[in-house]
Residue, then its C-alpha position, 0 to 999 in steps of 0.5 A: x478726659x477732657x473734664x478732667x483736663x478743662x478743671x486742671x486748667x482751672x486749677x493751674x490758672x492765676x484768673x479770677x474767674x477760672x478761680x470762681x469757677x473751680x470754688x463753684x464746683x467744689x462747693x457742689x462737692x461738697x453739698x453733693x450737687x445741688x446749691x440755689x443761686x441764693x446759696x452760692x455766696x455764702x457757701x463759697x466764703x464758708x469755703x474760702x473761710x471769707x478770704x475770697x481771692x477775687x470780687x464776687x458778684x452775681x454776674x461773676x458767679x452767673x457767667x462762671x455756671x453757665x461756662x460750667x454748663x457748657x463743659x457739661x461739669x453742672x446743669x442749671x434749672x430755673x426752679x421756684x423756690x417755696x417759702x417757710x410759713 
């Protein structure tokens, strides 16, 4: 219950970054749960369509996951990512 109301708040909110957060949480949706950080950006544009409502930075969507975090909506794990050859 108290997810549910944390992201109708986020819903209902005019903030940039309440903004941000809830575009994370439905690009996770929508890639079933699993983004690298690397990902995020392009996914949100695709998502908004390139009309993103507010100034993406790596800061923004970093302090947006971890708020994420803390409400226990995502985990975050430092991962290596390999490489194609």
């Amino acid at each position: 219950m108290i997810m549910w109301n944390f992201l109708k708040d986020l819903r209902d909110s005019k903030d940039p970054d309440d903004v941000l957060a809830l575009d994370i949480v439905r690009a996770l949706v929508i890639y079933h749960g699993v983004l690298w950080m690397s990902e995020l950006p392009k996914s949100l544009s695709n998502l908004r369509r390139g009309a993103l409502p507010y100034i993406m930075t790596g800061e923004g969507v970093l302090r947006a996951l971890k708020r994420l975090e803390e409400k226990g909506l995502v985990s975050l794990e430092r991962r290596i990512r390999g490489k194609a050859l």
